[in-house]
C-alpha positions as CSV (number, residue, x, y, z in Angstrom):
1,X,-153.9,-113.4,-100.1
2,X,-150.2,-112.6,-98.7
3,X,-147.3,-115.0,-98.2
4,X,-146.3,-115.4,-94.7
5,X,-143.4,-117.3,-92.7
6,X,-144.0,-120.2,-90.4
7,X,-145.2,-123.5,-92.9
8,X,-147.3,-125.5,-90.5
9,X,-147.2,-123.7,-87.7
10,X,-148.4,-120.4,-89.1
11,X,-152.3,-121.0,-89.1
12,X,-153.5,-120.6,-85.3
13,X,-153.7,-123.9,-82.7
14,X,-150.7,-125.7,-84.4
15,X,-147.3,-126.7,-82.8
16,X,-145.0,-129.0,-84.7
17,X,-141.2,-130.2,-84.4
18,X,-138.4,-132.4,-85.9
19,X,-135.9,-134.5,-84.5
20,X,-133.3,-137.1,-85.0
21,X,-134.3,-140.5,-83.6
22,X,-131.5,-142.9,-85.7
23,X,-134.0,-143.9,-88.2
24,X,-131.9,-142.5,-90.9
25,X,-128.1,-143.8,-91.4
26,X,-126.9,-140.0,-91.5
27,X,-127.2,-138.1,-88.6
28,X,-129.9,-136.4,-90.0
29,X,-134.1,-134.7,-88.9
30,X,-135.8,-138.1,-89.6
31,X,-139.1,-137.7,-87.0
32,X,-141.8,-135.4,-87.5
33,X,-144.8,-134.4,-85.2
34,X,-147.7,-132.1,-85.9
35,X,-150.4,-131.6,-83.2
36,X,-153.5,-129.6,-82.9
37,X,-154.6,-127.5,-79.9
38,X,-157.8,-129.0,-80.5
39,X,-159.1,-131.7,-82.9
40,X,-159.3,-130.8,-86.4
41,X,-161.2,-131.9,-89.7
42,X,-159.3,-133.9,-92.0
43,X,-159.2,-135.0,-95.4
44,X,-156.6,-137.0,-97.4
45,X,-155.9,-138.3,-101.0
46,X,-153.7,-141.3,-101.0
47,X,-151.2,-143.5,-103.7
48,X,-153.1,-144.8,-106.3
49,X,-150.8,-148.1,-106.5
50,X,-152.1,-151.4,-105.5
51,X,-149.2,-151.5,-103.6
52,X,-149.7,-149.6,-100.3
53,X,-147.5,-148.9,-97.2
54,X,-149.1,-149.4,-93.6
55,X,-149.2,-145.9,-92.6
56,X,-151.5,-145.4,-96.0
57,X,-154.0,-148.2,-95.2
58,X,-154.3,-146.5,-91.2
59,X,-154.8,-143.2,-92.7
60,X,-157.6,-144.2,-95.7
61,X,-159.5,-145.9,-92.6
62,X,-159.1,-142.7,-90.6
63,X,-160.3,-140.2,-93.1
64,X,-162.8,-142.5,-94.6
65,X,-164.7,-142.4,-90.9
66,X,-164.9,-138.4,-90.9
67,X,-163.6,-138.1,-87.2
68,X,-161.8,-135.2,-86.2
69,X,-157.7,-135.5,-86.2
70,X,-155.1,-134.7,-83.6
71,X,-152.1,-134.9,-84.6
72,X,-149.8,-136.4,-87.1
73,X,-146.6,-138.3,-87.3
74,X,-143.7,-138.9,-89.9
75,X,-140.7,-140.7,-90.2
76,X,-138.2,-140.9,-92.7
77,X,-135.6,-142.9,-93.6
78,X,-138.2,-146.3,-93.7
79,X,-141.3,-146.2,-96.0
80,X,-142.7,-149.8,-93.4
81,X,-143.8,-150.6,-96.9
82,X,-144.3,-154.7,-98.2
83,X,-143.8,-155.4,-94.6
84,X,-146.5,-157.5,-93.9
85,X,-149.0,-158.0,-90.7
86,X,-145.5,-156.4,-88.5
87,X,-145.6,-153.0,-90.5
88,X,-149.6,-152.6,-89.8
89,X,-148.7,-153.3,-86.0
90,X,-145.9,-150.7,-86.0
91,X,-148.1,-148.5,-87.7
92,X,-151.0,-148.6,-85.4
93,X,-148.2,-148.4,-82.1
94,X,-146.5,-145.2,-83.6
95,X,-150.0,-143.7,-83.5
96,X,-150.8,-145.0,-80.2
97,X,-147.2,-143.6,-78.9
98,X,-148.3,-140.5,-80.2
99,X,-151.6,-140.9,-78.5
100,X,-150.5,-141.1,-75.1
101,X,-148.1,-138.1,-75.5
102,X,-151.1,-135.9,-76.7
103,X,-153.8,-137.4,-74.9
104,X,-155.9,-138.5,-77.4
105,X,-157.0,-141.9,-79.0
106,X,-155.0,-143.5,-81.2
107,X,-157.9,-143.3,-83.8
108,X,-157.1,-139.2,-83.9
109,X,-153.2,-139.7,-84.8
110,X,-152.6,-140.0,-88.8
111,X,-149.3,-141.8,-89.7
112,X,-147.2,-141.3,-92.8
113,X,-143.6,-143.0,-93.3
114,X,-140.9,-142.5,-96.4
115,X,-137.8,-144.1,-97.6
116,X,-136.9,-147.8,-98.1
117,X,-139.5,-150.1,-99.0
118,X,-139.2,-153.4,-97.2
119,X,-137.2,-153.4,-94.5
120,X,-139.3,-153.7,-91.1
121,X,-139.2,-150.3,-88.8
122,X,-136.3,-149.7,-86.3
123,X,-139.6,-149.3,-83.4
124,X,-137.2,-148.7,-80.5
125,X,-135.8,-145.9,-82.3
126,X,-139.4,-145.1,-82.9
127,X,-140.7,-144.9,-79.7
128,X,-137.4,-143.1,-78.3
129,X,-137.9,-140.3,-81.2
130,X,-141.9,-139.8,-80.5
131,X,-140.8,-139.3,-76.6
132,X,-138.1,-137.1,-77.5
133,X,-140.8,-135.2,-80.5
134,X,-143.4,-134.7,-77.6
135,X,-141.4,-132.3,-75.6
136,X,-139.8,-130.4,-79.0
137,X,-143.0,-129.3,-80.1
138,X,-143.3,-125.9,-80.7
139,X,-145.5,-123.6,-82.4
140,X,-142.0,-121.3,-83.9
141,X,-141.2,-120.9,-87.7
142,X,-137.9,-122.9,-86.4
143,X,-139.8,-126.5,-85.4
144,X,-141.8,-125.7,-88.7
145,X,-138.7,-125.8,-90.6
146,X,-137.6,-128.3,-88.5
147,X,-140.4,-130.8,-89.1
148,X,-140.1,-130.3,-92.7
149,X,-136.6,-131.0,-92.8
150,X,-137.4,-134.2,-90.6
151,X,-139.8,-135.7,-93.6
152,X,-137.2,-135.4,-96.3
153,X,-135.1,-138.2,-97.9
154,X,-133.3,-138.0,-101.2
155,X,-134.3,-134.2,-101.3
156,X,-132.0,-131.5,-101.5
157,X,-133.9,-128.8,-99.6
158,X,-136.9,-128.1,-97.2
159,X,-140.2,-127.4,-98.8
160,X,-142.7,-125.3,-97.0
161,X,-145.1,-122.4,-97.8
162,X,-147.7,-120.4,-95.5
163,X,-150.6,-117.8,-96.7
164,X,-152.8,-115.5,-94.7
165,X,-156.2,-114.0,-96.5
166,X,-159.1,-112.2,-94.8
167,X,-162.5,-113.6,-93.7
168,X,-165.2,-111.6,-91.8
169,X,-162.1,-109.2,-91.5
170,X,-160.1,-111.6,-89.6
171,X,-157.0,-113.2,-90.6
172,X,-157.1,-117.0,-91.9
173,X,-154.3,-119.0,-92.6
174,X,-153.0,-122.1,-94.4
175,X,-149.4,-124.0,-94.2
176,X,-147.7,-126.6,-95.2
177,X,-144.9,-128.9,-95.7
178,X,-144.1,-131.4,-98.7
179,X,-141.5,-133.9,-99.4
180,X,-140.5,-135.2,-102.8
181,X,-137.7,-135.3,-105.1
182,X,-137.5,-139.0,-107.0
183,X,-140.3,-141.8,-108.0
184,X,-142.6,-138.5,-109.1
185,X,-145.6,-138.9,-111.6
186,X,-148.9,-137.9,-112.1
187,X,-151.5,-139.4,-109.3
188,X,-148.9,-138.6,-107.1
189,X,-145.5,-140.0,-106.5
190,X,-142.9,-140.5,-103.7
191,X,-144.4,-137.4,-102.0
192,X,-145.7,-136.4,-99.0
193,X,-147.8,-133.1,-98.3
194,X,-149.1,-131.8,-95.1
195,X,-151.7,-128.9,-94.8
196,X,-153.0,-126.8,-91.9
197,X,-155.8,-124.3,-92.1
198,X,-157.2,-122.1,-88.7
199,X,-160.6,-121.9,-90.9
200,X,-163.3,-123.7,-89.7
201,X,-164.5,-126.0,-92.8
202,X,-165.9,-129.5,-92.5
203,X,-164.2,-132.6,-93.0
204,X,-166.4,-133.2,-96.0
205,X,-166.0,-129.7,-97.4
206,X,-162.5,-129.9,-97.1
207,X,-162.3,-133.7,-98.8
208,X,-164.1,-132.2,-101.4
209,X,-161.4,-129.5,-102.0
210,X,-158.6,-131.5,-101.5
211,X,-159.6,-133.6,-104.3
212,X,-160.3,-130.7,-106.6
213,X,-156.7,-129.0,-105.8
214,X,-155.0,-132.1,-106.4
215,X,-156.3,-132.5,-109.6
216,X,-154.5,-129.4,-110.9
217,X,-151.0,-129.5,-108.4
218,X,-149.7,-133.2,-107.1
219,X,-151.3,-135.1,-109.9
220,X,-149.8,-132.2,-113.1
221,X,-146.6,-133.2,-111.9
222,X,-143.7,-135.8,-113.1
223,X,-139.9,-136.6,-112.6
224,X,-139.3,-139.8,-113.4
225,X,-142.7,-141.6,-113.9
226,X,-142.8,-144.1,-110.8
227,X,-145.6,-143.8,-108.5
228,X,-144.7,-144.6,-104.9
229,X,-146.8,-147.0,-102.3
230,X,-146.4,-144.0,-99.7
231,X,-147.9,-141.0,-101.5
232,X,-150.2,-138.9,-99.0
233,X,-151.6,-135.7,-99.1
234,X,-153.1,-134.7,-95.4
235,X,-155.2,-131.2,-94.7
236,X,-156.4,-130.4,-91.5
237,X,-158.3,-127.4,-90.1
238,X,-159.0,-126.7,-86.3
239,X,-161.2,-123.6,-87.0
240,X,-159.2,-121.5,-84.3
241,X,-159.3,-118.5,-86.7
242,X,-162.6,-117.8,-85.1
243,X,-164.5,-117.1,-88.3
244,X,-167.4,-118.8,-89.2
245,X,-167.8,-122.0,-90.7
246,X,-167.2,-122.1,-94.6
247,X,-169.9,-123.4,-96.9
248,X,-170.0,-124.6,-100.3
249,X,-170.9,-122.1,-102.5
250,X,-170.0,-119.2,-101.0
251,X,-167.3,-116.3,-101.4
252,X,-165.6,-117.4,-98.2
253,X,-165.4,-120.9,-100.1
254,X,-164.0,-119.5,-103.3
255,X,-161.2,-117.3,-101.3
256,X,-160.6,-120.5,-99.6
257,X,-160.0,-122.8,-102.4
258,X,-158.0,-120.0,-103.9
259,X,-155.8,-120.1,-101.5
260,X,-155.6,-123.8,-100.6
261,X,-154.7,-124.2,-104.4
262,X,-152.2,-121.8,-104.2
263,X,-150.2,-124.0,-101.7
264,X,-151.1,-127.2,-103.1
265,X,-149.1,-125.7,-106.4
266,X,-146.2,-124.4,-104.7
267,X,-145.4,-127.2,-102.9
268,X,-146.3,-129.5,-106.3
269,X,-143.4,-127.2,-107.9
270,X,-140.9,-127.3,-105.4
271,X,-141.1,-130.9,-105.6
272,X,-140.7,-131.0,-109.3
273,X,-137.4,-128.1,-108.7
274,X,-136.1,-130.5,-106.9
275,X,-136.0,-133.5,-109.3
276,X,-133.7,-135.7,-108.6
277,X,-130.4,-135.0,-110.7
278,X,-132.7,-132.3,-112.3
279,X,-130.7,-129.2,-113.8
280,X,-134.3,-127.8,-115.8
281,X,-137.4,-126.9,-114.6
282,X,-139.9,-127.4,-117.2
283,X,-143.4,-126.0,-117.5
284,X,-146.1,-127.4,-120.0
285,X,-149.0,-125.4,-120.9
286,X,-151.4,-127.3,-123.4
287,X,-154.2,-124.0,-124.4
288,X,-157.4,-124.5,-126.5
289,X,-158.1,-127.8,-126.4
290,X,-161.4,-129.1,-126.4
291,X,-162.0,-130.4,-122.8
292,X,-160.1,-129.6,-119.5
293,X,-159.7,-133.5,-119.1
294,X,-157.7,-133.7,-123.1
295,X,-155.6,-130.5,-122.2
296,X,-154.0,-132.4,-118.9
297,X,-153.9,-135.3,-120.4
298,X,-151.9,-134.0,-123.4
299,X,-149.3,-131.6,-120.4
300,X,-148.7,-134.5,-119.0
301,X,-148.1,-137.4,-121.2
302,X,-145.3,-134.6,-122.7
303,X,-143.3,-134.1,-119.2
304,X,-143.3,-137.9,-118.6
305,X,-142.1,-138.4,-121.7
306,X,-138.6,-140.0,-121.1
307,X,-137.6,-138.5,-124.7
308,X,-138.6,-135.3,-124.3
309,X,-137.0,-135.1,-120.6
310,X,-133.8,-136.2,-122.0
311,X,-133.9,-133.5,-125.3
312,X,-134.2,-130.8,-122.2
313,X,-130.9,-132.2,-120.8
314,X,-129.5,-131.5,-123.9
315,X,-130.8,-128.3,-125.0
316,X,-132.5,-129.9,-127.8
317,X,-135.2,-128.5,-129.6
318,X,-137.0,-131.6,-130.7
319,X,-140.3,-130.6,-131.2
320,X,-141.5,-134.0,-132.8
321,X,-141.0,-135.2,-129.3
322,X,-143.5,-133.4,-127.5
323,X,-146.4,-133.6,-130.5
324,X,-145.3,-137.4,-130.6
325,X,-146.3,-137.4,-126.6
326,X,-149.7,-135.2,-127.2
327,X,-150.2,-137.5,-129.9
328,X,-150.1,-141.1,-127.9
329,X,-151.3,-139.4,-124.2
330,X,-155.1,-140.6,-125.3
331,X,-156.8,-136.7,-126.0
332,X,-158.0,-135.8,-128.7
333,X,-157.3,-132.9,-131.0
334,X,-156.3,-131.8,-134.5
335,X,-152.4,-132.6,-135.1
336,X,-152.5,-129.7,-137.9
337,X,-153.4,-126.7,-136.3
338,X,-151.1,-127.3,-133.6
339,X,-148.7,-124.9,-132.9
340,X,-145.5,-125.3,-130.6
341,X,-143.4,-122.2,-128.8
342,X,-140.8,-122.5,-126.6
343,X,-139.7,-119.4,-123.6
344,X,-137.4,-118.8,-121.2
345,X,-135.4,-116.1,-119.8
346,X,-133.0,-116.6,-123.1
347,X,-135.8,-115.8,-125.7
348,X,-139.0,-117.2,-127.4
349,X,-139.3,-119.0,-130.1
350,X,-142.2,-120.4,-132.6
351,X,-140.8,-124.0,-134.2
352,X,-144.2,-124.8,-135.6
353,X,-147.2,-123.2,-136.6
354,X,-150.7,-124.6,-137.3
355,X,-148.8,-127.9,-138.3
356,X,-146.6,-126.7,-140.4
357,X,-142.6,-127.0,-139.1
358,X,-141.1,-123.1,-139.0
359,X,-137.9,-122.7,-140.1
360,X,-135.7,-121.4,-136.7
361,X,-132.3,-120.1,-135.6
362,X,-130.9,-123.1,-133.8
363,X,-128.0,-121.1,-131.8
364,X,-131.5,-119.1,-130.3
365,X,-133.3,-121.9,-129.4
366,X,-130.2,-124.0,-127.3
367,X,-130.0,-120.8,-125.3
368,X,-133.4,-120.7,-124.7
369,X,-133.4,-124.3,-123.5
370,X,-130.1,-124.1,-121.4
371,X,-131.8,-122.0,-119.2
372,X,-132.9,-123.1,-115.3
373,X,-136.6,-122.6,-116.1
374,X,-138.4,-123.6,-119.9
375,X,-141.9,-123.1,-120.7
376,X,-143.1,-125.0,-123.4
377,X,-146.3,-123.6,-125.1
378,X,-148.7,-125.9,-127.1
379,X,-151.7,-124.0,-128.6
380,X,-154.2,-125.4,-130.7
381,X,-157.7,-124.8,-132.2
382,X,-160.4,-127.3,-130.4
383,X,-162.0,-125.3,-127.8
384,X,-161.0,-123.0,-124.7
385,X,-159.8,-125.0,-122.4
386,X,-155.9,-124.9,-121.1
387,X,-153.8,-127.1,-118.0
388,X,-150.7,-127.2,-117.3
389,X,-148.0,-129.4,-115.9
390,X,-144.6,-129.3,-114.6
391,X,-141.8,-131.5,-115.0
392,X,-137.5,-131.7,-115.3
393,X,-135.2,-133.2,-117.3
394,X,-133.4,-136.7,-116.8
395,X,-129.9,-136.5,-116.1
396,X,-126.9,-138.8,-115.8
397,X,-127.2,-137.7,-112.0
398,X,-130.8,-139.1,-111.8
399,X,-129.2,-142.7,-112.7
400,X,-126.0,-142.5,-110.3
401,X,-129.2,-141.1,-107.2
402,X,-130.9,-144.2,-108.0
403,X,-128.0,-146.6,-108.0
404,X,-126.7,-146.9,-104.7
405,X,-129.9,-145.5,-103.1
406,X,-130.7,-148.6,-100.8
407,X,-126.8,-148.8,-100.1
């Protein structure tokens, strides 16, 4: 497996494009279009709040029946969230708008939307955008970058990634685009994520794997513990590699889901990298804990942890905070043989061992946590498995981001 340019529009059969249609205040990409040459298996994994936007109840319906997908459209700027009967209305037009540009049913267009929550959509802006998308799209690196600039709202750059690997000796590839910066936490967050794959896999297959590689990218993340009523993760594959059909349980499934991981993390870490007000990337790795369920439980609970976020801001090696997070986050393991190490590109240091607090140069260990990127190592001695999860710090700048954000 190779990293390539071109995000969504490197696998074969995909042309995609962004474009300003006035959703946004700023003169700024706010409408997205994907479209595949020919219909494509889909899967998704959606919000897990009660709360859920319009676009999220149309898609769950759509992926839920197994049809094939043709094409899918974002705005941002507007989540059409808590808007009642007039949002799922909107929702279903902006499909069927979409739908008589590609020349499909309305049932094969996916919709996702991102940004305020409550305020009806602008549709004439809408509908003038989609018109002005459908004769955009392209299948160039450019529109690719394009269309992931058009999905982002408080975020402070583009995130996209695209790998190639061989099957049958022919290249297969995978894209995709993600959005996300604020209201980030495990089981997703204010984040959107948009796969495409030339392999030919079924739609079931490919739910299947979508809900394993979330497991261990979207949902080992954090920034600021909210989960949003928007969160979508979409994966589509058109098969116009021209290899054969994947099946479970074989080595072209295993390359596969090596691969579809691999994007599914990158795009989980950009997200976190670009944490609102962030200034530190933090990486959690829980190793030897009983089960693989106790080890992500105990990664996690430490980067939500509003404590231990705010000792990273401040280059603060409080080690009781992150044992004090393993200890409440529901897991189970043995408190005395845990040991605690944290690394960066300033050093490594040990601050306990088996339990037992290690006496440590303090000057060494602020320089270790003032750098960019932290990785905090918690080992102990219940079994062999290991997770980990990334998270940032909470700043002063998260709190003056989420202040005027409506305004």
């Amino acid at each position: 497996m190779q990293k390539i340019v071109g995000g969504i529009t490197a696998p074969k059969g995909y042309s995609a494009c962004g474009v300003y249609a006035g959703i946004k205040k700023k003169q700024k990409l706010d409408l997205a279009l994907l479209v595949s040459d020919k219909p494509a298996a889909a899967a998704g994994a959606f919000t897990t709040n009660v709360v859920k936007a319009a676009p999220v109840l149309w898609d769950q319906k759509i992926i839920a029946a197994g049809k094939p997908v043709k094409a899918v459209v974002v705005n941002s700027g507007n989540a059409n969230a808590c808007t009642g009967e007039r949002g799922l209305l909107d929702a279903q037009q902006m499909a069927q708008l979409v739908a008589n540009a590609a020349g499909c049913l309305k049932e094969e267009v996916l919709v996702c939307s991102t940004g305020v929550i409550g305020v009806p959509l602008p549709m004439g802006k809408v509908e003038a955008g989609i018109a002005l998308a459908a004769q955009a799209l392209s299948t160039s690196s450019e529109s690719a970058a394009d269309a992931a600039a058009a999905i982002c709202t408080t975020d402070t750059f583009s995130k996209e990634i695209a790998v190639e690997f061989q099957l049958e000796g022919k290249p297969v590839r995978i894209g995709g685009i993600a959005k996300g910066s604020g209201m980030i936490h495990p089981n997703m967050a204010t984040m959107l994520s948009f796969i495409t794959t030339d392999a030919c896999i079924s739609a079931t297959l490919l739910q299947s794997l979508l809900g394993l590689t979330v497991v261990d990218s979207y949902n080992m993340i954090s920034v600021d513990g909210d989960t949003s009523t928007n969160d979508t993760v979409l994966a589509l594959a058109n098969g116009c590699s021209g290899t054969a059909e994947i099946l479970p349980g074989t080595a072209a499934e295993k390359l596969f889901t090596e691969a579809f991981l691999f994007v599914h993390t990158t795009l989980a870490r950009l997200i976190v990298q670009d944490g609102e007000g962030a200034g530190k990337f933090i990486e959690v790795t829980i190793e030897g804990a009983a089960t693989e369920a106790d080890a992500r439980l105990m990664a996690r609970s430490v980067i939500s942890s509003s404590l231990v976020k705010t000792a990273f801001f401040g280059a603060d090696a409080n080690w009781g905070r992150i044992l004090c997070a393993m200890g409440y986050s529901g897991a189970k393991f043995n408190p005395d043989a845990v040991s605690i190490r944290y690394q960066s590109q300033g050093g490594s240091i040990l601050v306990v061992d088996k339990g037992v607090p290690v006496p440590f140069d303090e000057a060494l260990a602020k320089r270790i946590l003032e750098a960019k990127e932290v990785l905090v190592l918690a080992t102990l001695s219940d079994g062999g498995k290991r997770a980990t999860a990334w998270g940032c710090d909470l700043s002063y700048e998260y709190v003056r981001i989420n202040g005027d954000y409506r305004s």
